[in-house]
N, C-alpha and C positions, 0 to 999 in steps of 0.2 A: 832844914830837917826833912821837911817834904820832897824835897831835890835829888839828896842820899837817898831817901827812901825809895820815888821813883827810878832812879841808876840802880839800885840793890833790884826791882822787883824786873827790871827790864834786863837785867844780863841774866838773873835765875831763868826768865822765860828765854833767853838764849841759848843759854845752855842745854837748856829739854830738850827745846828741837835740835839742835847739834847731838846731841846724844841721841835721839828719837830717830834720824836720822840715817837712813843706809847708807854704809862708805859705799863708795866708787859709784859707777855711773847710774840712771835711772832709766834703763831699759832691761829690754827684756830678752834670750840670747834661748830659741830652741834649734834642736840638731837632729837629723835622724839619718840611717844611713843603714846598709847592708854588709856581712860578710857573710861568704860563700864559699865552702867545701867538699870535696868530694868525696864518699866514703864507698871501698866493696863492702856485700855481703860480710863480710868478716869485724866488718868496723875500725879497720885502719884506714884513715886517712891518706885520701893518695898526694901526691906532688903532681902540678898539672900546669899546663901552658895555658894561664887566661886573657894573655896581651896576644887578641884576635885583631882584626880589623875592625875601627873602633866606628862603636853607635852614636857617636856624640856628635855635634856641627862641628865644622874644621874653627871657629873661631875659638874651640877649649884648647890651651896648651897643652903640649908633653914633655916630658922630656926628651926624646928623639927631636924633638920640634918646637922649643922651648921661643920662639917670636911669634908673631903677628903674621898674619897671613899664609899660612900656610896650614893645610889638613892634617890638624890632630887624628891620632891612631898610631898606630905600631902597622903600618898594613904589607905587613910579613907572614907568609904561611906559619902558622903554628909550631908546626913541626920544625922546622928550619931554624925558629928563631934559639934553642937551646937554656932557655931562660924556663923553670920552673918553681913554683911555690905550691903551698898547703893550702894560702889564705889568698881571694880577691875580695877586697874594702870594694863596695860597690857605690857611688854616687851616694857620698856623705852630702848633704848638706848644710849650712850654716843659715836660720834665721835672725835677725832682727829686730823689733819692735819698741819704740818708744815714740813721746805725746812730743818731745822737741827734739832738734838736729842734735847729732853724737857726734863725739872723734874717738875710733876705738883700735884699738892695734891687735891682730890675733895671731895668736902662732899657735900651730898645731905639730905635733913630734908622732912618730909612730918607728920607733925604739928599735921593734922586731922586722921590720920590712922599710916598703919604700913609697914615698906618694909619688905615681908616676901621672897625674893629669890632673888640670887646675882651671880656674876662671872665677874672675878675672883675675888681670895680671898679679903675679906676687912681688912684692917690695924689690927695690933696687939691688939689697943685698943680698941678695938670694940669684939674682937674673944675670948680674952682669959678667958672671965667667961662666956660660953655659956648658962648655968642657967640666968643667967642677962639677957639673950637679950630679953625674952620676957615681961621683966619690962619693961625697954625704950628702946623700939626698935623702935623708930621716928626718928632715923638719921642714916647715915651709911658714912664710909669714906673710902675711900684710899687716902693712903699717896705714896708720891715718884713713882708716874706714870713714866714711861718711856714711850715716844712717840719716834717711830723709825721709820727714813723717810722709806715707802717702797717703794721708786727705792732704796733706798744703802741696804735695808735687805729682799731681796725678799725670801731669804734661808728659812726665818721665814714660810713663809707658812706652811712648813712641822710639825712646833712645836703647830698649831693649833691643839686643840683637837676634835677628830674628835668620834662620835656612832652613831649604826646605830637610835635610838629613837630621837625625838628631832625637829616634825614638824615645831614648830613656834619659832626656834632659827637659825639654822644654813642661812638661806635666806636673812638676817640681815648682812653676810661677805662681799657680792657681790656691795661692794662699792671700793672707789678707796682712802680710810682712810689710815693711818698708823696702823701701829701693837704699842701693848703697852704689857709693859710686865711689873707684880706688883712681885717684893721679898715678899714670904711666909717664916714663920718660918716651918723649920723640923727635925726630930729626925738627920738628917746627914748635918744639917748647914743650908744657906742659899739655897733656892728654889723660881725657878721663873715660873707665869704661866702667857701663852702668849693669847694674842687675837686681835680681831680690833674692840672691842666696851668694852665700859663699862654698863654691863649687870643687871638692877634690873625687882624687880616685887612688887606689894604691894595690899594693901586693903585700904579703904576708909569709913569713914561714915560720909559723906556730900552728900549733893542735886548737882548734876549737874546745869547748867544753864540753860541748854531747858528742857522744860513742852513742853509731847505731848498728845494731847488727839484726840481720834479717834472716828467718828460717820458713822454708817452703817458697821461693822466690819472692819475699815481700809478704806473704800470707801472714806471717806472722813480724812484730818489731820492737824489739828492745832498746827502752831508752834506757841511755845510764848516761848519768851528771858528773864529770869528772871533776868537774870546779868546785869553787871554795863560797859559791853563792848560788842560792834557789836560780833555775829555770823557769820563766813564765811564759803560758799560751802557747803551749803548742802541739803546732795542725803538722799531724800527718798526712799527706798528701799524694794520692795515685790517678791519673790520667793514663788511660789508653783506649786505643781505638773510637777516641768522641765521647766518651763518656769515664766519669771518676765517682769517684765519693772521700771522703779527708774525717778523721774523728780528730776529738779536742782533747787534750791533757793542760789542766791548769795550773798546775804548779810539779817540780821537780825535784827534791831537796839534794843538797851538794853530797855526793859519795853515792846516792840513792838509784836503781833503776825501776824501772816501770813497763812492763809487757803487755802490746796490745795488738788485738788480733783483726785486721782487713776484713777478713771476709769477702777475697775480692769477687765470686760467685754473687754476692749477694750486694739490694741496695744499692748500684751504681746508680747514678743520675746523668740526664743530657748534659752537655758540657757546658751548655750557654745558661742552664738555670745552676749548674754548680759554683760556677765562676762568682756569679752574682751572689749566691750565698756563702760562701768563703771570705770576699772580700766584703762584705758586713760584716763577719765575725769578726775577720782579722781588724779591717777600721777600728771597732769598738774597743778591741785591746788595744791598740795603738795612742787611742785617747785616754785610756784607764792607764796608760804608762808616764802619761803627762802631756802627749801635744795637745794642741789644739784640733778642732773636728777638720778644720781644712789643710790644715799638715796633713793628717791621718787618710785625710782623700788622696790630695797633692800624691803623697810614699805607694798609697795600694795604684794608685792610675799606674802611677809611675813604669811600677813592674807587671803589671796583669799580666801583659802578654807571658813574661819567663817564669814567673811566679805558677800560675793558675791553667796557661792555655798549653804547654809545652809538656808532651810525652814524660812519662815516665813517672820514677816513686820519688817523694823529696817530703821532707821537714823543716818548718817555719818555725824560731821561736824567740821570743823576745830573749837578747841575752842582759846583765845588771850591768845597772847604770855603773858601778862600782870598778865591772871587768871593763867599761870601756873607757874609765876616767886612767885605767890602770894602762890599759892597750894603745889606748890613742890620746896621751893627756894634750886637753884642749885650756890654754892661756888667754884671757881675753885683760885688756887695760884699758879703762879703767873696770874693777869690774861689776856687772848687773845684777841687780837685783835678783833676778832668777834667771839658774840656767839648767834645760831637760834637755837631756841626750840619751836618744830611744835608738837603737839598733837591734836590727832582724837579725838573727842568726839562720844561713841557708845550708841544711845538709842534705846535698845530689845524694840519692843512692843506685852504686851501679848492682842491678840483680844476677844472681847467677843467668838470666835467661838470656839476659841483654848482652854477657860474655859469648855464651853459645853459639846465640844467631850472627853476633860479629866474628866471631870464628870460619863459620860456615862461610860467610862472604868472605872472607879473607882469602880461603882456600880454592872459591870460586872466582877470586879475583887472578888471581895465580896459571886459570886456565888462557890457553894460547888463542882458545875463540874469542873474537872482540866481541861478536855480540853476548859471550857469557859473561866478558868482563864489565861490558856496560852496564847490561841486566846487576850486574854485583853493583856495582857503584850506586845506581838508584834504588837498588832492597837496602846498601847501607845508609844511604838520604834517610828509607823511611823505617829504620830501628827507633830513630826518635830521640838518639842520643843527644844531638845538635851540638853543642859548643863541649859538651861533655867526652868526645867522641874522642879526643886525644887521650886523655885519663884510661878511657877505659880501655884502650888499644895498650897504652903503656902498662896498662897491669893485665894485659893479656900477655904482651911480650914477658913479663916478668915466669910466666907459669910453663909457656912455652920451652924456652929458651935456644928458640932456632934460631940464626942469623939471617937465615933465608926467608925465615916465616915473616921474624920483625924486619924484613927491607921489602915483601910484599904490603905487609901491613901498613906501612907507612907510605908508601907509595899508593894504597887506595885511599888513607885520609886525605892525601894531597888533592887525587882527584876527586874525591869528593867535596874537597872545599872548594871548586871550582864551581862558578853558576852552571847549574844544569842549561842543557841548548833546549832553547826556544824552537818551536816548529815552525816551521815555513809557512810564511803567509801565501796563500793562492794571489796572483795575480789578477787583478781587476779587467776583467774583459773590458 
């Protein structure tokens, strides 16, 4: 009697905890990651070449470049390459985190565009007809993840790969994630490459969910929420001439707009105490959206520089978890406990001033003096449009409608994306 009784009272308590129990695996899976659009004055979104010559180490694949060894990037002048979208996914990445070793397989899909850059390697199935990948290349996988606690494999540090190129990658480490390490096929057996994120990049040709339209050159700016869910935290943002100032909007509701006014006369602050206080702000949201505080470090280093130091008007804002489970559904097996996936939404704004003065240089580019045309090429370096400077030449051609204006015009991006010449060093007597 006592026997039955203990077997009855011993499978009851088996059952709780099987019940008590979370299916799938017992880790933990954060993501954060950027998308970035262009918008004029007017609040249409433009179409824009963002596969520049890439910031990344050549050890990230591409697709142009889809093995080992060779320099990831697209490094084709912009203009030449013929390839435009609405949307660039900017350096999503995948965390991590659990107390013992994982085996997890993740596939990521992104429906409306294309993942065009990875690391590490992705799954056999996906790699081994690299003609194929720019058929269907809306999905990417890795299979058999290795998640390795790092207190038991701190050794691992050493087998991250490290160059010296690679500004908006390596910033991404300085979390307190696990290492993961994916088996590659190689000419000598099995081969594994190590890291502590799972690394993509892609293109888009969809509409973002904020519409901003600007009146008085940026003086004044309307936000409106074209989506089907709230807008959170966000900073409008103006740099020129070394100094900025950004005001905060905390919530946006779907259908809804919100007008608010620069005051760019007024209130600007030095750039290096701006920067500092911006990426506070922004951190703090980042972690009230769910990462962890050294994610939320890790995402703001990340971007400082294009985010915070770079000319011009832009808005930062958290887009729902909900739009990006919808835009980029993320698959994980077995699956975690919990999983946050925070993305920045980035809208450029090109201003009517910023059209003007690349007008003028255009047309001063056009003259037959070289030194007027130099002089052009280094006033359009410094408009400050930088990587933006295609979009906004393209929606300048659009108003124009010269053939001759848009074959000058494109002819000074060209040589403007060329490294400005260095001066001559005096010879050492």
């Amino acid at each position: 009697m006592k026997t039955k009784l203990f077997l009855t009272v011993l499978t009851a308590v088996q059952l709780h905890f099987a019940a008590a129990s979370p299916a799938g695996g017992d880790y933990v899976a954060h993501e954060w990651g950027t998308f970035t659009s262009v918008q004029g004055a007017d609040g249409i979104q433009l179409e824009w070449n963002p596969l520049i010559v890439s910031d990344l180490p050549k050890f990230v694949y591409d697709r142009n470049r889809p093995h080992a060894g060779v320099k990831a990037g697209l490094a084709v002048p912009p203009v030449k390459l013929g390839f435009t979208t609405l949307q660039r996914m900017e350096t999503p990445v995948i965390y991590f985190y659990s107390d013992q070793e994982q085996t997890v397989d993740v596939t990521v899909n992104f429906p409306q565009g294309i993942v065009t850059e990875w690391y590490p390697q992705l799954s056999p199935a996906i790699k081994t007809k690299p003609e194929a990948m720019l058929i269907e290349p809306r999905m990417i996988r890795w299979d058999k993840v290795r998640v390795l606690p790092s207190m038991q494999n701190n050794a691992l540090a050493s087998a991250l790969p490290v160059e010296t190129a690679g500004s908006h990658y390596y910033a991404a480490r300085e979390t307190d994630a696990d290492f993961l390490r994916v088996g590659i096929g190689g000419k000598s057996g099995k081969q594994d490459e190590t890291e502590k994120f799972l690394f993509y990049r892609g293109v888009g040709n969809f509409r973002a969910p904020l519409t901003v339209t600007q009146s008085g050159d940026g003086e004044s700016i309307t936000l409106q929420n074209t989506g089907g869910e709230d807008l959170r935290h966000l900073f409008i943002y103006r740099v020129h001439q070394g100094q900025g100032k950004f005001l905060y909007v905390k919530r946006l509701a779907p259908g809804k707009d919100e007008t608010v006014k620069l005051q760019l006369a007024k209130n600007f602050s030095p750039l290096s105490r701006l920067r500092t206080d911006i990426a506070r702000h922004l951190q703090q949201a980042l972690v009230k959206e769910g990462l962890y505080e050294r994610e939320a470090s890790a995402m703001v280093k990340t971007w400082d520089d294009s985010w915070f130091a770079e000319q011009g008007l832009r808005v930062l804002y958290v887009l729902p978890a909900t739009w990006t489970d919808r835009t980029l559904p993320l698959t994980l097996e077995p699956k975690p406990r919990e999983v946050v996936r925070v993305m920045v939404g980035r809208a450029e704004l090109i201003t009517p001033s910023m059209e003007w003065d690349l007008m003028k240089q255009v047309v001063r580019f056009s003259d037959k003096d070289e030194s007027i045309r130099t002089s052009a090429i280094e006033d359009t370096r410094n408009l400050g449009l930088g990587r933006f400077l295609e979009p906004a030449t393209r929606r300048l051609n659009g108003k124009m409608a010269s053939p001759e204006f848009s074959r000058v015009s494109w002819d000074l991006v060209n040589a403007t994306a060329k490294p400005a010449p260095q001066p001559k060093k005096l010879a050492a007597k």
